[in-house]
C-alpha positions as CSV (number, residue, x, y, z in Angstrom):
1,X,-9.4,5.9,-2.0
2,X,-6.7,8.1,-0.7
3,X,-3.1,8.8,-1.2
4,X,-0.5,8.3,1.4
5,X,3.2,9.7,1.8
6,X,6.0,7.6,3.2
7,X,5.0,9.3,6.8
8,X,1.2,8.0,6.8
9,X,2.0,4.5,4.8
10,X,4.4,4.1,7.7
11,X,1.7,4.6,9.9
12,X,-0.9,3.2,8.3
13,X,1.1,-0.6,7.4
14,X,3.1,-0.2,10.8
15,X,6.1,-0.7,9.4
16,X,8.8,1.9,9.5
17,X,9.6,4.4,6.7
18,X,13.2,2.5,6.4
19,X,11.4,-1.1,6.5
20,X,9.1,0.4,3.4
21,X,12.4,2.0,1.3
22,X,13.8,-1.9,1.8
23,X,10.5,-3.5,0.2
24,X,10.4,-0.3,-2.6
25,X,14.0,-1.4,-3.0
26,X,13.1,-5.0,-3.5
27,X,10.7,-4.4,-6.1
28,X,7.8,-5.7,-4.3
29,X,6.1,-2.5,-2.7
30,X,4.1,-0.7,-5.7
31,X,5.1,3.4,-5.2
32,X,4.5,6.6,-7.3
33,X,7.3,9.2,-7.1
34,X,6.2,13.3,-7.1
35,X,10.0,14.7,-6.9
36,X,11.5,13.2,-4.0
37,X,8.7,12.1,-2.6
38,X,6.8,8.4,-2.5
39,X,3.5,8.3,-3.1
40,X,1.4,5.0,-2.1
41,X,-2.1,4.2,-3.2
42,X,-3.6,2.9,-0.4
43,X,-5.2,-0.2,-2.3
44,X,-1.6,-0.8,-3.1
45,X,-0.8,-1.1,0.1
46,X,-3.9,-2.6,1.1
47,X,-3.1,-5.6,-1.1
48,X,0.9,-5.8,0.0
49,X,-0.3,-6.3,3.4
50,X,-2.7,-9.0,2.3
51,X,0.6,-10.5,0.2
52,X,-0.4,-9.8,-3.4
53,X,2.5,-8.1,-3.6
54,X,3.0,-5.4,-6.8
55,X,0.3,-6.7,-8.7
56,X,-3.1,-6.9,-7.6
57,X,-5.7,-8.3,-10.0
58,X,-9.5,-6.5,-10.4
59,X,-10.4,-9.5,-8.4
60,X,-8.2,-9.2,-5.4
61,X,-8.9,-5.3,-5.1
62,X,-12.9,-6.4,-5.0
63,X,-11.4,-8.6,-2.0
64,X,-9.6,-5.4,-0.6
65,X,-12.8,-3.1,-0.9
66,X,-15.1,-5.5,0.9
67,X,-12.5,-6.2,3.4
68,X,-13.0,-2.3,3.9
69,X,-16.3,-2.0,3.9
70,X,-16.7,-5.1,6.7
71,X,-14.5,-3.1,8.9
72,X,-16.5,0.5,8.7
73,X,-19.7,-1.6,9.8
């Protein structure tokens, strides 16, 4: 699982780095702060784009990773 900075969430969801401070802002984009910086677990944003929002359950993130894995094959 890898870490992503505002820059490479932005790329990675395809939303801009403003439309991802507006969801941080909202309270339902799940971040880490180092400093200044945001920080995004990419099974957090992995689940936001599937619309579990902040909280994703062990359940959902076995969802996530199998998602995943379909798509490497």
């Amino acid at each position: 699982m890898a870490w992503f900075n505002l820059s490479r969430a932005s790329e990675y969801t395809l939303f801009s780095q403003r439309t991802l401070k507006r969801y941080i802002d909202r309270g339902v984009l799940r971040y880490s702060r180092i400093g200044r910086e945001y920080r995004f677990h990419q099974s957090w944003l992995d689940g936001f784009l599937m619309g579990f929002g902040k909280k994703i359950t062990p359940k959902q993130l076995k969802e996530i990773n199998s998602l995943r894995e379909k798509g490497n094959r």
